[in-house]
C-alpha positions, 0 to 999 in steps of 0.5 A: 437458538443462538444462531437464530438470533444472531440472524434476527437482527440483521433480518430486522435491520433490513426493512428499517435500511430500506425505509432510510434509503427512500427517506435519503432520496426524497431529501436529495431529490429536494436538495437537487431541484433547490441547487438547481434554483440556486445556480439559475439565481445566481447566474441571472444575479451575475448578469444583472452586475454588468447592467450599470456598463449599459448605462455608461455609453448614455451618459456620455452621449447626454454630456456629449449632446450638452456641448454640441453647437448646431447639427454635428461635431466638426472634426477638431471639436471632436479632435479636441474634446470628444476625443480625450473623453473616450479616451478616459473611457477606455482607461476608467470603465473596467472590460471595455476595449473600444470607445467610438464616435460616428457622425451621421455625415462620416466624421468618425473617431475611435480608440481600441486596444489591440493586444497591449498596444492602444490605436486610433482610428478616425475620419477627417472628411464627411460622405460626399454628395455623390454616391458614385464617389464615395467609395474613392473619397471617403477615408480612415486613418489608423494611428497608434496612441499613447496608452497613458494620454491618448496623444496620437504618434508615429505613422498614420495608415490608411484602412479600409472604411467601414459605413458604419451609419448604414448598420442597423444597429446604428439607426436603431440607436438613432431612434432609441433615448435609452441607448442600444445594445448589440453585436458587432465586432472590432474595427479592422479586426473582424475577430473578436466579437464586442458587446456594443452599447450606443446611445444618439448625442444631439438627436439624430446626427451621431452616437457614442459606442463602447465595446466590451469584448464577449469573452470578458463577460461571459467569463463571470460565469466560469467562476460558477460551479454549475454542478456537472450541468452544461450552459448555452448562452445565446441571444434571441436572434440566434447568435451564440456567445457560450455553448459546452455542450458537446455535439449539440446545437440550440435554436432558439425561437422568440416567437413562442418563447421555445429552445430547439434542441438538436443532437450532431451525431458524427457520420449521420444527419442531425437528429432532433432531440426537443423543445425546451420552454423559455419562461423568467425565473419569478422566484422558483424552478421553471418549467424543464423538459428530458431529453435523451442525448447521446443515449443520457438523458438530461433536464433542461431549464431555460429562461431569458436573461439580460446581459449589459442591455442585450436580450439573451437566453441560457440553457442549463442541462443536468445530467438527469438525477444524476445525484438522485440515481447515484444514491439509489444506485449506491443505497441498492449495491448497499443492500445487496452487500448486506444481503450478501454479508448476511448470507455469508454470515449464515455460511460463517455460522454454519462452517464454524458449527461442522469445523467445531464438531469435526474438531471436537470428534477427531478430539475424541478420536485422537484421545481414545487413540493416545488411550490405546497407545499409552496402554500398550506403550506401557504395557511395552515398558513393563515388558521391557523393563521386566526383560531388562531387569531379568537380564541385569539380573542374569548378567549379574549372576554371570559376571559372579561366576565369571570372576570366581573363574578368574580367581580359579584360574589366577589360583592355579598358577601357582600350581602349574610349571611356567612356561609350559602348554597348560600355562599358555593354556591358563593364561588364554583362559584368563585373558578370555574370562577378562574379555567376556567379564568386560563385556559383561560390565558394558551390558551391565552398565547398559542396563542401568542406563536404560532402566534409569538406575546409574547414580552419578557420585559427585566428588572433588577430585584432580582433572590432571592426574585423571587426564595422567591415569587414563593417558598412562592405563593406554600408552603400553598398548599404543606402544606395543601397536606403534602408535604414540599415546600424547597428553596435550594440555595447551596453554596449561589452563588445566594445571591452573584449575585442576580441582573439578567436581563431578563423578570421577568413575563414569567421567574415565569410563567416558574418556577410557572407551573413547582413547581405547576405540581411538588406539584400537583404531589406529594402525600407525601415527599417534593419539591424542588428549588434548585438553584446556579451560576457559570461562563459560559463555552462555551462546555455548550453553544455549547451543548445548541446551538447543541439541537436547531437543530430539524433533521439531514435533516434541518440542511443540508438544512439550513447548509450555512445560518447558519454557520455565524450565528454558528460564531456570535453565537460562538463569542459572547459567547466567549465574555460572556465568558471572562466578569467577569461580566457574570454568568450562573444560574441553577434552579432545581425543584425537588420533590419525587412523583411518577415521570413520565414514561420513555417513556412518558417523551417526550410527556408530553411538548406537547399541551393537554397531559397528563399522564394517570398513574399520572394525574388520579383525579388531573385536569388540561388541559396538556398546563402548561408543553407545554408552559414552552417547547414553551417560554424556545425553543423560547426564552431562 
């Protein structure tokens, strides 16, 4: 039941996510046709600034026309007052870079910037009657201009003339009252294309030109954010002034107001790719047209436009709901990741359900396993301990005997001739009983330590004369093997702290079974107990406390029972560690035999273990060492 309701409501939140996206489409579908609106607004709005430059050109030719006395300017007329006004012209109006004067009769002036330099360009003489002659007599003079006067100096260079008065540009300026504007170029540049704007001065004898440079006015429109749309703007009589769209040619027609658009394709002839119609803007989107280009389909608006008096044309394609289908794109891949999530969910689900049921069986199983091996763990300590205590208790009853027979025995010395072979052989006998009966007490004490029964007795008692009773209990015997039997203690830190507290018994059971494996190991040099004090350190005591963890596994599985017991531990050497009456004692016992391989040297604190390479011809039963690991692992 549960699952089934976690799944109910992604399962419900499908549908309503599927209505949202089409609601979201429908929403950017109408903002997509209203920035298309925008961005035609505003470029029309941006060729509508430049129309005022139009009109500059008109009114220099009426001012012009207000001063002519007769049909035409003579030269120094111009020279001297038409002259500084187009100068004045080309300094004050913003973007033009030429400004002409050119009679019907070949009196011609101009100023033009090139590069960053302004010159002069002018014609003294008029067109001669004689046709034939013309082309010999008929000069003009290049000069370079002051560019904050417009004085003319330096040298004058003669260029090849230009009949300008035979372009039609010119005569249609001729006719018109309100100005003409067309295409032309630069005089003797021939490279940088001009927006030319002429008006007539006095009728029908001369006419006023200013040029502006194309690039400078179809860079308004770079500063617009087309949206990822491509523009071509041309004229209606074909020319083009602005094309980025790669690989493609437009013509267009005025005739039936169309745009043909035609696809390069690198390698093959051109391919036609449609019509697009060119209707105003009268306040909402025109007409568009889809065509497939280079396998991407684009819309296409196009409508005329009217730059600084030119009649012209744009064209704008948009990628073809290029935001429309990234959303529907990007809200499908959605759904799908949520169908996916979903899906993966129910596995999530369905997953968790089989690992909590594995998880819960194998718990089961594991609990009714450590049942079973808890009861014959158990029942394997009762035995044990059961055999322990029998044998204990049989060892007990021997080590009874034992001294009754050491008694006996120490009896009848008195009653036999010393020196004598029953002497020797009393003598063998007591020394045999000894051995068995310290055998007997090893076993013994064994015992207890595995049945948990030796009692520590905490007394206060002298470390020194310890030290001096152990040291002095094995010197004979070092002494009749050779081997020399030192007590070291240092720096005499001992002897500055010689009052201990602790169970004087088991600590020289300790130290005796150590010095009496170290004598008996020794066949020459010396053994020594070397011993000192100093204050305690708690790095020591965390290092001591981290050997008594056995494995990695049972300090995991003992982990929470024992970390208040690591705190208490932690705090109470904390406190030992700031009593100034606290001190640590280090005993060493240290000898020169033949010592004890690397590889045995972990087995030789076990029970009944003895190494072969070093105990052959010594005796003893491999529990001295065993015990010492027992009491200090237990007790220490």
């Amino acid at each position: 039941m549960a699952v089934a309701a976690i799944l109910a409501i992604p399962l419900s939140v499908i549908p309503y996510w599927y209505h949202m996206i089409e609601v979201i489409e429908g929403k950017v579908d109408l903002e997509s046709h209203t920035v298309h609106y925008q961005l035609m607004s505003e470029i029309e709005n941006t060729a509508k600034a430049t129309l005022p430059i139009n009109s500059s050109a008109v009114n220099l030719a009426r001012v012009f026309s207000s001063t002519l006395q007769g049909d035409e300017f003579c030269f120094p007329f111009i020279e001297t007052q038409v002259a500084p006004a187009l100068f004045q012209a080309l300094s004050t109006i913003p973007y033009l870079s030429q400004a002409s004067y050119i009679g019907l009769g070949g009196l011609f002036f101009s100023y033009y910037h090139a590069g960053n330099q302004t010159l002069a360009v002018y014609s003294n003489t008029t067109f001669p009657t004689n046709s034939s002659f013309r082309e010999h007599s008929y000069t003009w003079y290049t000069q370079p201009a002051n560019s904050d006067t417009g004085k003319l100096y330096g040298g004058i260079t003669i260029t090849k003339p230009f009949n300008a008065t035979n372009a039609s540009w010119f005569q249609k300026s001729l006719n018109s009252t309100k100005g003409y504007a067309s295409l032309g170029i630069q005089w003797n540049s021939g490279k940088e294309n001009l927006f030319l704007n002429t008006a007539s001065v006095g009728g029908v004898r001369g006419v006023i030109s200013l040029g502006i440079p194309v690039k400078a006015l179809t860079d308004f429109f770079s500063h617009t954010d087309f949206h990822g749309a491509s523009m071509y703007l041309g004229t209606t009589d074909g020319k083009v002034l602005v094309q980025n769209m790669a690989n493609t040619s437009i013509t267009y027609a005025g005739n039936n107001n169309t745009a043909s658009v035609t696809v390069e394709l690198e390698g093959t002839q051109n391919v036609y790719a449609g019509d697009v119609p060119c209707n105003p803007n009268n306040g909402r989107i025109n007409e568009t047209s889809v065509l497939n280009i280079g396998g991407t389909k684009f819309k296409f608006y196009c409508s005329p436009i009217n730059i600084v008096g030119l009649e012209s044309v744009y064209i704008l394609a948009f990628p073809n709901r290029e935001l429309e289908n990234t959303v529907h794109e990007t809200s499908k891949t959605a759904l799908v990741l949520l169908i996916v999530m979903l899906v993966t969910t129910v596995f999530a689900l369905i997953a968790f359900v089989c690992i909590v049921g594995i998880t819960k069986w194998r718990e089961l199983r594991m609990c009714s396993v450590l049942i079973k091996q808890m009861d014959a763990t158990q029942q394997a300590e009762r035995k044990s301990m059961n055999k322990s205590l029998a044998y204990a208790s049989a060892t007990h009853d021997v080590r009874a005997a034992l001294g009754g027979i050491i008694s006996l025995i120490e009896a009848d010395y008195k009653e036999v001739t010393p020196g004598s072979e029953l002497d020797k052989n009393l003598k063998l006998a007591a020394t045999c009983s000894k051995d068995l009966l310290e055998l007997m007490n090893s076993v013994l004490d064994m015992s207890k330590i595995e049945a948990g029964r030796m009692q520590l007795t905490e007394v206060e008692f002298s470390l020194t004369e310890l030290l001096e009773d152990v040291a002095d209990l094995f010197h004979p015997l070092g002494t009749k093997k050779g081997v020399e039997v030192v007590l070291d203690f240092c720096d005499g830190s001992v002897y500055k702290n010689p009052l201990v507290k602790g169970d004087r018994g088991k600590l020289k059971q300790i130290l005796s079974n150590l010095l009496s494996n170290a004598v008996k190991f020794t066949m020459d040099g010396h053994v020594s107990i070397r011993a000192w004090a100093r204050k305690p350190s708690i790095e020591n005591s965390i290092i001591a406390s981290n050997q008594k963890i056995s494995s990695f596994m049972s300090w995991i599985s003992c982990l929470f029972s024992k970390q208040k017991e690591e705190v208490d531990d932690l705090n109470e050497i904390q406190k030992i560690k700031q009593d100034p009456r606290c001190m640590e004692f280090i005993i060493e016992v240290d000898d020169t035999g033949k010592g004890i391989p690397k590889e045995k040297r972990k087995s030789v604190f076990e029970n009944y273990v003895q190494v072969k390479e070093t105990a052959a011809g010594t005796g003893g039963t491999g529990l001295g060492l065993g015990i010492v690991q027992s009491l200090v692992s237990k007790y220490v």
